[in-house]
mmCIF file as gemmi writes it, N, C-alpha and C atoms, coordinates in Angstrom:
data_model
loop_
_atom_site.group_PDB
_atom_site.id
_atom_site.type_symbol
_atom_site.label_atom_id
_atom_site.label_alt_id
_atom_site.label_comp_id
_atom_site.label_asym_id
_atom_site.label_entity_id
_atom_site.label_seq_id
_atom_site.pdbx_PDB_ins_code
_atom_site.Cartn_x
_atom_site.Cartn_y
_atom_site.Cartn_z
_atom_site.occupancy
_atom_site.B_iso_or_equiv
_atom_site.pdbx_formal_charge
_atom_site.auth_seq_id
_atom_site.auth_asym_id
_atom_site.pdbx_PDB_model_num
ATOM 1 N N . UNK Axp A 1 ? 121.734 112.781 89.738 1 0 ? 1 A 1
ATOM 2 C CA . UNK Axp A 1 ? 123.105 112.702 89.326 1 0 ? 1 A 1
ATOM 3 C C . UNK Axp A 1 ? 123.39 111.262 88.923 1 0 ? 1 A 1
ATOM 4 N N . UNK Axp A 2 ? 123.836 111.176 87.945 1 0 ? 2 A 1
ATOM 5 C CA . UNK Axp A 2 ? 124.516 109.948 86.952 1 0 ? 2 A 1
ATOM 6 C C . UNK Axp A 2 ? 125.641 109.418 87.851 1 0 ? 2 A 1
ATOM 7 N N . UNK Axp A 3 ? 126.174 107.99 88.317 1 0 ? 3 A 1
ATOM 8 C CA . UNK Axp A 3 ? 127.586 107.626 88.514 1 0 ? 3 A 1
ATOM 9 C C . UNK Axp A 3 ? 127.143 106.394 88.276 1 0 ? 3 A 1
ATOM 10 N N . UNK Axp A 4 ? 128.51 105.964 88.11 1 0 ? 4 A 1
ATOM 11 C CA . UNK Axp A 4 ? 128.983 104.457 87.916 1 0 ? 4 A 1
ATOM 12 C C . UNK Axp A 4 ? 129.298 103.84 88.818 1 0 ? 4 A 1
ATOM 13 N N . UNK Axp A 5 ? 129.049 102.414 89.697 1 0 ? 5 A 1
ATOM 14 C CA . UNK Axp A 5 ? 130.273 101.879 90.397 1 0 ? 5 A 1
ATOM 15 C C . UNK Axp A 5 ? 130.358 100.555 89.677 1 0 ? 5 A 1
ATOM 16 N N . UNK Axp A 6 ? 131.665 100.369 90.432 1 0 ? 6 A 1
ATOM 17 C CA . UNK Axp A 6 ? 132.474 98.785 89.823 1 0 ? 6 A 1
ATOM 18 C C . UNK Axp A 6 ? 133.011 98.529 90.827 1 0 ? 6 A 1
ATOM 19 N N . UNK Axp A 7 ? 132.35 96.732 91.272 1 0 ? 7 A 1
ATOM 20 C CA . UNK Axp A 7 ? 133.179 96.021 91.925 1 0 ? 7 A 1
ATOM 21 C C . UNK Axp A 7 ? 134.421 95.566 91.635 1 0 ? 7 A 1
ATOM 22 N N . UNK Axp A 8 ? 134.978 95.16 92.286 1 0 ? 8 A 1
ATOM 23 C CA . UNK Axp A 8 ? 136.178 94.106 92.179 1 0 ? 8 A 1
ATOM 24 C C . UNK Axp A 8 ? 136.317 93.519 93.799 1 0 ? 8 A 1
ATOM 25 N N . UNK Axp A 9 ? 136.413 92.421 93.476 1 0 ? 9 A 1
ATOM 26 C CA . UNK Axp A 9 ? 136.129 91.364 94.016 1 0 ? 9 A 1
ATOM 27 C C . UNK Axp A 9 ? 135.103 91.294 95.757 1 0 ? 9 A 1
ATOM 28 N N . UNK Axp A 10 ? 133.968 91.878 95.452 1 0 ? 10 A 1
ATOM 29 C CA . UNK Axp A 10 ? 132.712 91.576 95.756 1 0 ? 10 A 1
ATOM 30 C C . UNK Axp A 10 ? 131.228 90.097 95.179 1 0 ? 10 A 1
ATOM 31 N N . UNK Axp A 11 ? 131.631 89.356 95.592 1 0 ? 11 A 1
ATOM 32 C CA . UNK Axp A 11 ? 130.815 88.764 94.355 1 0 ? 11 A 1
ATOM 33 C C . UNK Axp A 11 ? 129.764 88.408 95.133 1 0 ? 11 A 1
ATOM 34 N N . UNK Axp A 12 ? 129.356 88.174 96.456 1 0 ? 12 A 1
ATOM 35 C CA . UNK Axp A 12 ? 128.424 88.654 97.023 1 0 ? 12 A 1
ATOM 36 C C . UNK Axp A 12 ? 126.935 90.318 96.93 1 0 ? 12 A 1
ATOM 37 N N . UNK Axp A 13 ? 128.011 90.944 96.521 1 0 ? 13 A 1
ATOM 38 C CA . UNK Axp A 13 ? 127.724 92.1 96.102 1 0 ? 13 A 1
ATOM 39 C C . UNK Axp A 13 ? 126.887 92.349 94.952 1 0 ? 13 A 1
ATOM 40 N N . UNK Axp A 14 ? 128.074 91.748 93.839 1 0 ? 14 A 1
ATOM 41 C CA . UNK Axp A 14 ? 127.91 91.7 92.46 1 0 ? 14 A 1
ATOM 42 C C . UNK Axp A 14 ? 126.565 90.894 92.067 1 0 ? 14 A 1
ATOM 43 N N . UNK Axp A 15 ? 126.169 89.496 93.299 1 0 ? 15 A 1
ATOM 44 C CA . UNK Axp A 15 ? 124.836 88.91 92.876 1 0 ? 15 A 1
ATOM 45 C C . UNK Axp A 15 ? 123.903 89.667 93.183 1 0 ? 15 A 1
ATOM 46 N N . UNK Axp A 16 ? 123.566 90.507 94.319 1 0 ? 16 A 1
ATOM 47 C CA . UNK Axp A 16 ? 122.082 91.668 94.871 1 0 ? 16 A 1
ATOM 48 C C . UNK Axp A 16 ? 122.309 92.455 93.851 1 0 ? 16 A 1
ATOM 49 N N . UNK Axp A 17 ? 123.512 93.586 93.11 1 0 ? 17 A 1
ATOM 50 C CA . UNK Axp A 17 ? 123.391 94.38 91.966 1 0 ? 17 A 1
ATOM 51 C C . UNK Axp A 17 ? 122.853 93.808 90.693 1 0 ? 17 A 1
ATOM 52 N N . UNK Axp A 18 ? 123.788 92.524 90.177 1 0 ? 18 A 1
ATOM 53 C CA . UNK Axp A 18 ? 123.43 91.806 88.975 1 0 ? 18 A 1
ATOM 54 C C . UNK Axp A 18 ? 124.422 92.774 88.223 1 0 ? 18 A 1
ATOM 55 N N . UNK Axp A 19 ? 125.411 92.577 88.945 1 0 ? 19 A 1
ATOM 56 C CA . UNK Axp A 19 ? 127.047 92.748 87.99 1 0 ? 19 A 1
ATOM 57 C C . UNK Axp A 19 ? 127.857 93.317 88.764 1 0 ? 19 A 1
ATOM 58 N N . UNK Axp A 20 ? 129.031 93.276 87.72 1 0 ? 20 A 1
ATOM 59 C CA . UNK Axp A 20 ? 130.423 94.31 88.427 1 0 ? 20 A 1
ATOM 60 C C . UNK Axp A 20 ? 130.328 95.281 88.193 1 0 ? 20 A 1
ATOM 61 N N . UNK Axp A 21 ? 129.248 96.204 87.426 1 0 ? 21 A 1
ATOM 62 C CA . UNK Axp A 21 ? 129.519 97.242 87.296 1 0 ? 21 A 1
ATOM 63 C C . UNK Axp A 21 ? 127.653 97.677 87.201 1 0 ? 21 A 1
ATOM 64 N N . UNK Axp A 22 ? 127.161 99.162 87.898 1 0 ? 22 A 1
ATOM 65 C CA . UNK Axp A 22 ? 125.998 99.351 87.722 1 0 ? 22 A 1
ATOM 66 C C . UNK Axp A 22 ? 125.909 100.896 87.701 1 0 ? 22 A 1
ATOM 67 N N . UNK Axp A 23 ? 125.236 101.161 86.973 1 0 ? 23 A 1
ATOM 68 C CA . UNK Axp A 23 ? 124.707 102.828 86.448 1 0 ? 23 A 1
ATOM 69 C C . UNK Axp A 23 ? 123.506 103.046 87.627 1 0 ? 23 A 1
ATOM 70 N N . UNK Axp A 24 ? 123.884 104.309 88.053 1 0 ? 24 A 1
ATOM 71 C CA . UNK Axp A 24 ? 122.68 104.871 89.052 1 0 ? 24 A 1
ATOM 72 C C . UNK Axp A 24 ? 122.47 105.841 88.943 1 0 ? 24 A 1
ATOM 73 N N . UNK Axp A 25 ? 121.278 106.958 89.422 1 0 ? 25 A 1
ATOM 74 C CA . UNK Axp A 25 ? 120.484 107.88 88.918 1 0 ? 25 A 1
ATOM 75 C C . UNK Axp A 25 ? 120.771 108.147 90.585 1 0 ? 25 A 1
ATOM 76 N N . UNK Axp A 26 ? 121.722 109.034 91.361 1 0 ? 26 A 1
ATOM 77 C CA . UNK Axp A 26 ? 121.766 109.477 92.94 1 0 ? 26 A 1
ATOM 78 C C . UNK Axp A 26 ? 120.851 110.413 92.72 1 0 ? 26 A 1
ATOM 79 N N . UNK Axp A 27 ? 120.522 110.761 93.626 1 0 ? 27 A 1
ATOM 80 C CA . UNK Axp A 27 ? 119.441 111.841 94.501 1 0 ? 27 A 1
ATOM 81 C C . UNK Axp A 27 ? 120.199 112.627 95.021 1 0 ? 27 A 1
ATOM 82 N N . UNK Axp A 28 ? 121.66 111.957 95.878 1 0 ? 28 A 1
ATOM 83 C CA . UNK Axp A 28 ? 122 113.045 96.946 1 0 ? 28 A 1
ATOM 84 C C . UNK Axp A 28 ? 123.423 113.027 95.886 1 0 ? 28 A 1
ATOM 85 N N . UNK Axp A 29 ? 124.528 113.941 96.67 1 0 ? 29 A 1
ATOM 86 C CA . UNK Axp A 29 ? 125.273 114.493 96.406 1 0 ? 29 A 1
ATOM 87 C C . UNK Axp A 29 ? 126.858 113.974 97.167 1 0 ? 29 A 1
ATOM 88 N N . UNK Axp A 30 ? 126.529 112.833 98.27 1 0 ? 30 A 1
ATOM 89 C CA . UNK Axp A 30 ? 127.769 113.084 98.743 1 0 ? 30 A 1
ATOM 90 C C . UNK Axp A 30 ? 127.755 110.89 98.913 1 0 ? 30 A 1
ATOM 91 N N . UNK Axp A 31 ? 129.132 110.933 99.282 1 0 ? 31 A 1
ATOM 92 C CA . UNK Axp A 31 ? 129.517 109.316 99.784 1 0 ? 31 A 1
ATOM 93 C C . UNK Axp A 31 ? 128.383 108.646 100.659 1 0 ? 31 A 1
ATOM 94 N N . UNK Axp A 32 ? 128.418 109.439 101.656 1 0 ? 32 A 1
ATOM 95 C CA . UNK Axp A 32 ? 127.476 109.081 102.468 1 0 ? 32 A 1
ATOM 96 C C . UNK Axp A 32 ? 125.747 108.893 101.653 1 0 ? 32 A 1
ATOM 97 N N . UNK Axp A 33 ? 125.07 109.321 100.895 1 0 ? 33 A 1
ATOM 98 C CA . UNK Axp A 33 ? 123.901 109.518 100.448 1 0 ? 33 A 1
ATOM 99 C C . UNK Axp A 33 ? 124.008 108.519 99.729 1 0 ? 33 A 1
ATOM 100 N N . UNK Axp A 34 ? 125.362 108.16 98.991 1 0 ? 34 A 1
ATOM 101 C CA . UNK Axp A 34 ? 125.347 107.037 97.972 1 0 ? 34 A 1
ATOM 102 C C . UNK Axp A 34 ? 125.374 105.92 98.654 1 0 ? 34 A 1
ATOM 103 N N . UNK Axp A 35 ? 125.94 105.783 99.805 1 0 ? 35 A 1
ATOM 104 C CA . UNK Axp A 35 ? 125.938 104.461 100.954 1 0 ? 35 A 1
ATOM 105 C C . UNK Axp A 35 ? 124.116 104.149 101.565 1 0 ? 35 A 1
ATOM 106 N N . UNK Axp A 36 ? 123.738 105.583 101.82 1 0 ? 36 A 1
ATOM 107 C CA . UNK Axp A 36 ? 122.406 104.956 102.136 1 0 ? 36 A 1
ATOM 108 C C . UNK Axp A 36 ? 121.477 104.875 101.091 1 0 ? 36 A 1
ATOM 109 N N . UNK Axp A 37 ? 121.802 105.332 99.787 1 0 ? 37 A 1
ATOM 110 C CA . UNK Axp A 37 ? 120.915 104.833 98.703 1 0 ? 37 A 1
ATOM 111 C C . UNK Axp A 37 ? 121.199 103.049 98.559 1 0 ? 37 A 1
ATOM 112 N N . UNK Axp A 38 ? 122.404 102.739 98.449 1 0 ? 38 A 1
ATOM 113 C CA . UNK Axp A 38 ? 123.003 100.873 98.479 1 0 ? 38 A 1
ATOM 114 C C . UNK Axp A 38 ? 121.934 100.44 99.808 1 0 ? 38 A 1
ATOM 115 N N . UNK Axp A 39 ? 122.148 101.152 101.408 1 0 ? 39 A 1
ATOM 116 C CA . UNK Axp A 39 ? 121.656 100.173 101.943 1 0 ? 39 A 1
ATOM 117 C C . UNK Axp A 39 ? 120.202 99.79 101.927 1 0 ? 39 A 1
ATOM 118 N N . UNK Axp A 40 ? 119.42 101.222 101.39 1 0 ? 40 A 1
ATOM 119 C CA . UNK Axp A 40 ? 117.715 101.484 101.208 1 0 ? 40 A 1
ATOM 120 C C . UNK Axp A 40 ? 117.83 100.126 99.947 1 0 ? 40 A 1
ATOM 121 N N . UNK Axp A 41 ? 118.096 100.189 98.8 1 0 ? 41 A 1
ATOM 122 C CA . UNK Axp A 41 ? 117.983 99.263 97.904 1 0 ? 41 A 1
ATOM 123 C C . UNK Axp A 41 ? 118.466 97.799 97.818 1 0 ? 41 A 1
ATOM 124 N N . UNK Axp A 42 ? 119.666 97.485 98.325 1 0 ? 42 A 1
ATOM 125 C CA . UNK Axp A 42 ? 120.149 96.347 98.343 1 0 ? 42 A 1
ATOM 126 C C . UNK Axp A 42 ? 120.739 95.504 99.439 1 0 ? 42 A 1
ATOM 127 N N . UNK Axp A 43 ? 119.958 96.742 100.785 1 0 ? 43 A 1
ATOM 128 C CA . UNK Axp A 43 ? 120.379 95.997 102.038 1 0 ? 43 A 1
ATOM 129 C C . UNK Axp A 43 ? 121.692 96.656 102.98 1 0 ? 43 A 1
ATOM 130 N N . UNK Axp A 44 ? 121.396 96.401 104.18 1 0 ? 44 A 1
ATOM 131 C CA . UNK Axp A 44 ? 122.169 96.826 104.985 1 0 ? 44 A 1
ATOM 132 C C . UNK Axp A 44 ? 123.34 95.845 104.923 1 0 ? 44 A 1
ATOM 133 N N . UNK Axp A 45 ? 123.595 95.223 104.316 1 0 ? 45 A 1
ATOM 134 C CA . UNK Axp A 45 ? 124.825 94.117 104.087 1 0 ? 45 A 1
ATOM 135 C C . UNK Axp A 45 ? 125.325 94.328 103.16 1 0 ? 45 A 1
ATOM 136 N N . UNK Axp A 46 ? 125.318 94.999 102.231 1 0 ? 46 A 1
ATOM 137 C CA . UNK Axp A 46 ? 125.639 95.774 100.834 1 0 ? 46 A 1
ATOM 138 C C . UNK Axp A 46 ? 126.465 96.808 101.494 1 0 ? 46 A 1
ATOM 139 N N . UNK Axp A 47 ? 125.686 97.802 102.241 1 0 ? 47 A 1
ATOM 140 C CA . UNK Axp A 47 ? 126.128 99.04 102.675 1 0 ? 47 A 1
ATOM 141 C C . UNK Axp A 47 ? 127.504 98.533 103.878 1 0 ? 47 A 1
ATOM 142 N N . UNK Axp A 48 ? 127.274 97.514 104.443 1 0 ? 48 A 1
ATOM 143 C CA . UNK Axp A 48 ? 128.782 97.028 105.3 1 0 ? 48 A 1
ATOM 144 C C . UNK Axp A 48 ? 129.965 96.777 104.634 1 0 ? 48 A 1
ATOM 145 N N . UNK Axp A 49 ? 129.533 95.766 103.31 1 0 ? 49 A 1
ATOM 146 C CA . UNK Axp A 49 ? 130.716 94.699 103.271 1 0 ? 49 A 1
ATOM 147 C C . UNK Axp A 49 ? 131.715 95.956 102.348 1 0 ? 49 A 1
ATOM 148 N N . UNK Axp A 50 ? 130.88 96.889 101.644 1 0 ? 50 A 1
ATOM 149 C CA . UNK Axp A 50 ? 131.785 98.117 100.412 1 0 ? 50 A 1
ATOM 150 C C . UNK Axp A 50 ? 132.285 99.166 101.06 1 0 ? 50 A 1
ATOM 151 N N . UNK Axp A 51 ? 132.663 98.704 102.929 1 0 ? 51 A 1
ATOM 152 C CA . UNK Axp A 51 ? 133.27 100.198 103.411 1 0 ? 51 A 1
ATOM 153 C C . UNK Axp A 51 ? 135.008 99.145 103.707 1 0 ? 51 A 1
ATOM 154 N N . UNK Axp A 52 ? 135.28 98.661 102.467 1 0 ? 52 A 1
ATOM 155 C CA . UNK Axp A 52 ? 136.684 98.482 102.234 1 0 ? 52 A 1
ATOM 156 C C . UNK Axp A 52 ? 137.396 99.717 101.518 1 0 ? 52 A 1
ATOM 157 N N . UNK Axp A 53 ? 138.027 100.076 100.479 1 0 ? 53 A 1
ATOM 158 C CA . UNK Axp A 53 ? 138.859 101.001 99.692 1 0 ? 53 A 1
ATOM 159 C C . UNK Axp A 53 ? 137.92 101.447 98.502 1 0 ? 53 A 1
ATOM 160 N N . UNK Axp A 54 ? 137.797 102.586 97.992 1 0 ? 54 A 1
ATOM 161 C CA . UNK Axp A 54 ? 136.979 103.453 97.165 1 0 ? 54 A 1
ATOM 162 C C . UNK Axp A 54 ? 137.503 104.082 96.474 1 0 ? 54 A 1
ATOM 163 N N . UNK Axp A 55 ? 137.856 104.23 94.948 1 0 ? 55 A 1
ATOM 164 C CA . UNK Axp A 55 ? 138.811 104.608 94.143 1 0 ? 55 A 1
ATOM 165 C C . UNK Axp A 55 ? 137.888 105.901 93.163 1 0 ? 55 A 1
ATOM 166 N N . UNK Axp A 56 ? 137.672 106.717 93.424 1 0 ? 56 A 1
ATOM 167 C CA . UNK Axp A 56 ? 136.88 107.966 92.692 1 0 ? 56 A 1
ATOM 168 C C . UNK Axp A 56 ? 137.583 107.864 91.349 1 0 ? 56 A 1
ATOM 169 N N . UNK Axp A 57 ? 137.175 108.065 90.051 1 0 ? 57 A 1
ATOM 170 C CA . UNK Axp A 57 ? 138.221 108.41 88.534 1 0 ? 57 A 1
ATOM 171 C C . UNK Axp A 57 ? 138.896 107.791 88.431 1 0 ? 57 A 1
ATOM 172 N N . UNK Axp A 58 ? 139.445 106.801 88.805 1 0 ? 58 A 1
ATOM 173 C CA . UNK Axp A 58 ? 140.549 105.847 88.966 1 0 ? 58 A 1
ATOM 174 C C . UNK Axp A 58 ? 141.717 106.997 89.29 1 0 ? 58 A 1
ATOM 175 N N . UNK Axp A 59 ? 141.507 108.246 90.605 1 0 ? 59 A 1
ATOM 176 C CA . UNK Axp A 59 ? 142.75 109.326 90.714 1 0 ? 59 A 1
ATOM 177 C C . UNK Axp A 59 ? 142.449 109.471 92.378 1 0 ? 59 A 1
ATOM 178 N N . UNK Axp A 60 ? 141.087 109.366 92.842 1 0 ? 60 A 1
ATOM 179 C CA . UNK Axp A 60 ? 141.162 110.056 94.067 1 0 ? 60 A 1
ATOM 180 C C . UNK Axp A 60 ? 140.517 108.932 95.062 1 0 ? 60 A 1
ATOM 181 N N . UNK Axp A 61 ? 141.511 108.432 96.198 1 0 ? 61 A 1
ATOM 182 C CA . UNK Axp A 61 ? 141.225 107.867 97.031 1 0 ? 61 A 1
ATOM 183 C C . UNK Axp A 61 ? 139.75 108.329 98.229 1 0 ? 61 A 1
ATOM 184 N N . UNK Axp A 62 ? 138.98 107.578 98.042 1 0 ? 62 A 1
ATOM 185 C CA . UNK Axp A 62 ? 137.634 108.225 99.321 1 0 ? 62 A 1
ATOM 186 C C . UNK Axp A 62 ? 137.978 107.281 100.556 1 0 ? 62 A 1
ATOM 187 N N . UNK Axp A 63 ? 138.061 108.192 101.748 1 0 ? 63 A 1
ATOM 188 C CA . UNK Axp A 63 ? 137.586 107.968 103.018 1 0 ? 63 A 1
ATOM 189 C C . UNK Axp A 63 ? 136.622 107.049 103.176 1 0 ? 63 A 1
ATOM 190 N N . UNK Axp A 64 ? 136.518 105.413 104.102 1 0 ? 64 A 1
ATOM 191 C CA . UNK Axp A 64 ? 135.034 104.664 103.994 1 0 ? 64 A 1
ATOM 192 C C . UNK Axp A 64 ? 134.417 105.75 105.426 1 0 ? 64 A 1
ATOM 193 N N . UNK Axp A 65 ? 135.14 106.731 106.121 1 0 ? 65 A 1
ATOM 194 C CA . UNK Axp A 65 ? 134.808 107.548 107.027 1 0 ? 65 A 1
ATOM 195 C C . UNK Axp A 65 ? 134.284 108.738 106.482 1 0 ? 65 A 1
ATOM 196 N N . UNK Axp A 66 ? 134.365 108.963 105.229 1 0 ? 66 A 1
ATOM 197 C CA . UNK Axp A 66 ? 134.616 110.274 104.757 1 0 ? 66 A 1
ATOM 198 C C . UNK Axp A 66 ? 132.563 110.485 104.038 1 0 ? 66 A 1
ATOM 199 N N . UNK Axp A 67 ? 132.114 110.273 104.96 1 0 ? 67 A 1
ATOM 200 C CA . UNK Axp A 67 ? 130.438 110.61 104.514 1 0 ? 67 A 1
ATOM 201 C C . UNK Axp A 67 ? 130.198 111.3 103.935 1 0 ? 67 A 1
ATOM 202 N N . UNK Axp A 68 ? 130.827 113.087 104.096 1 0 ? 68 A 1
ATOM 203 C CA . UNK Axp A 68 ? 130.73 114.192 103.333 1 0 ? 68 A 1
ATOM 204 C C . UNK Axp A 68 ? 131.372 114.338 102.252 1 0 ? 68 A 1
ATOM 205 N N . UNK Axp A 69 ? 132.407 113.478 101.801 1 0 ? 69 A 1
ATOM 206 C CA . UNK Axp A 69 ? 132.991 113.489 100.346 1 0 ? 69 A 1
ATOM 207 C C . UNK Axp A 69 ? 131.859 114.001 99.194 1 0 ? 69 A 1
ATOM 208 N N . UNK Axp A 70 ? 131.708 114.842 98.548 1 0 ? 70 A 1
ATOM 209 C CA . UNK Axp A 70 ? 131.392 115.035 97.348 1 0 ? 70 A 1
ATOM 210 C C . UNK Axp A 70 ? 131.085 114.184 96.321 1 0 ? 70 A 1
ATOM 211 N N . UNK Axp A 71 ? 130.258 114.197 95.554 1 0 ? 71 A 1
ATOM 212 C CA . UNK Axp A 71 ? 130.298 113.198 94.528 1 0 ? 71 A 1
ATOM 213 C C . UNK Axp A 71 ? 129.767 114.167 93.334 1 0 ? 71 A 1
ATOM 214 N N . UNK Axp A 72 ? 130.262 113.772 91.875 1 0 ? 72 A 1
ATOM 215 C CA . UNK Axp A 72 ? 129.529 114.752 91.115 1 0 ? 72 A 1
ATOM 216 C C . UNK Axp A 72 ? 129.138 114.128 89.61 1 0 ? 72 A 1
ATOM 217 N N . UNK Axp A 73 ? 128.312 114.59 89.188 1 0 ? 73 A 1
ATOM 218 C CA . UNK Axp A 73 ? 127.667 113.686 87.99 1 0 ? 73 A 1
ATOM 219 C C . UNK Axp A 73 ? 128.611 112.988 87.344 1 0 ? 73 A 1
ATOM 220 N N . UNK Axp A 74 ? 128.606 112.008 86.875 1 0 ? 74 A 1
ATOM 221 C CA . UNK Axp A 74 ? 129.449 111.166 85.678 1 0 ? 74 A 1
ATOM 222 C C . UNK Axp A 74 ? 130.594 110.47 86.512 1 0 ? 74 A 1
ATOM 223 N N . UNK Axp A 75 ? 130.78 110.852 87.796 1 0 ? 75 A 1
ATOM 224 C CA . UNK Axp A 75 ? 131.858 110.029 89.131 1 0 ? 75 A 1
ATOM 225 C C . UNK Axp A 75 ? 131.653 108.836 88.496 1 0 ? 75 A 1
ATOM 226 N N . UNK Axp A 76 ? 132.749 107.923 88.791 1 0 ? 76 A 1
ATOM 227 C CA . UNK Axp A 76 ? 133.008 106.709 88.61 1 0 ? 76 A 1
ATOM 228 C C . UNK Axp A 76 ? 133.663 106.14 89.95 1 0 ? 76 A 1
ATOM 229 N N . UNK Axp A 77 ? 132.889 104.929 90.818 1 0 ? 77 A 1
ATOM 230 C CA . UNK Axp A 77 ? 133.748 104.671 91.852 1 0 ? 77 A 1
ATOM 231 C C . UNK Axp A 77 ? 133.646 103.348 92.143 1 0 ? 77 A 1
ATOM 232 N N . UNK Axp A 78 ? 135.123 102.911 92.076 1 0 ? 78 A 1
ATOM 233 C CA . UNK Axp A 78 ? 135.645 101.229 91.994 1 0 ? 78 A 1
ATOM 234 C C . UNK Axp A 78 ? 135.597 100.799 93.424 1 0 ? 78 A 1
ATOM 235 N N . UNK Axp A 79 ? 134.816 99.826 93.957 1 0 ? 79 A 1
ATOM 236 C CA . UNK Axp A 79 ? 135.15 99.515 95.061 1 0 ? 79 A 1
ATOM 237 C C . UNK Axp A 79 ? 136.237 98.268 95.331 1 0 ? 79 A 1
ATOM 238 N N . UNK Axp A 80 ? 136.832 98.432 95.674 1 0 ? 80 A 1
ATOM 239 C CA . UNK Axp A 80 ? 138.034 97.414 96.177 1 0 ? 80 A 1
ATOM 240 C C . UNK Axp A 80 ? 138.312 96.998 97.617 1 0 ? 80 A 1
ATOM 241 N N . UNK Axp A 81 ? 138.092 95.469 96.926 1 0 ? 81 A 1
ATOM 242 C CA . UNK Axp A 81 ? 138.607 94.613 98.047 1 0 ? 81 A 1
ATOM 243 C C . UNK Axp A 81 ? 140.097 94.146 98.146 1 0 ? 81 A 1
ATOM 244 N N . UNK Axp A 82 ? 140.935 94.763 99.048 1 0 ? 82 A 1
ATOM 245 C CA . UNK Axp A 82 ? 142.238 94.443 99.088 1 0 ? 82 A 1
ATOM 246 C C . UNK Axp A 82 ? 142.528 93.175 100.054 1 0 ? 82 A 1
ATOM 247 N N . UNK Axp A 83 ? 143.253 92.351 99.145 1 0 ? 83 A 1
ATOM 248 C CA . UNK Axp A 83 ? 143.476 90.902 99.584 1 0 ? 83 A 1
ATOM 249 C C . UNK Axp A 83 ? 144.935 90.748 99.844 1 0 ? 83 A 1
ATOM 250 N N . UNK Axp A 84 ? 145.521 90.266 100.968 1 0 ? 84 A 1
ATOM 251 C CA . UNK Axp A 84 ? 146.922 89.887 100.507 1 0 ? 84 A 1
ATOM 252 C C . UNK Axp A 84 ? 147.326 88.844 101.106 1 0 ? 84 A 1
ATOM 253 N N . UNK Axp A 85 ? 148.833 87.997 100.938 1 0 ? 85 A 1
ATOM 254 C CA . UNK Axp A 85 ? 148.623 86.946 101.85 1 0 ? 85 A 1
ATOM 255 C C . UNK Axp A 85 ? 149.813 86.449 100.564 1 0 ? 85 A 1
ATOM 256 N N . UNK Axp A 86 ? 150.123 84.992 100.319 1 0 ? 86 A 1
ATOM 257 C CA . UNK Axp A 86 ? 151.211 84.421 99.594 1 0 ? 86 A 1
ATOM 258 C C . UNK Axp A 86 ? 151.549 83.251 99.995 1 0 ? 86 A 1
């Protein structure tokens, strides 16, 4: 299965991928499978720091609890780091 993700504001992240945004070829089918494909490839510190906010289509909020979430070819999922402060 084909998906997309895109950081925003990971840049730790963004240096082990080699961008804000990377095309992957999943194996499995769900959140969880896509978390342990990140930590098998780019580290168990990859797989920690992206269980902030998860934006599916830019429509459907994912659970960083939600392991069994679904994922399905052509998914697109933004990871976000929410910052606030002033």
């Amino acid at each position: 299965m084909k998906i997309k993700l895109k950081f925003f504001g990971f840049p730790e992240v963004e240096k082990k991928v080699g961008g804000k945004e990377i095309n992957l070829d999943l194996d499995g089918s769900t959140y969880g499978d896509l978390l342990n494909y990140l930590q098998k490839t780019y580290g168990e510190s990859t797989k920690k720091t992206l269980g902030q906010q998860i934006l599916r289509n830019g429509k459907e909020w994912i659970r960083r609890d939600d392991l069994a979430h679904s994922l399905q070819d052509g998914d697109q999922l933004s990871f976000l780091r929410m910052v606030s402060g002033g």
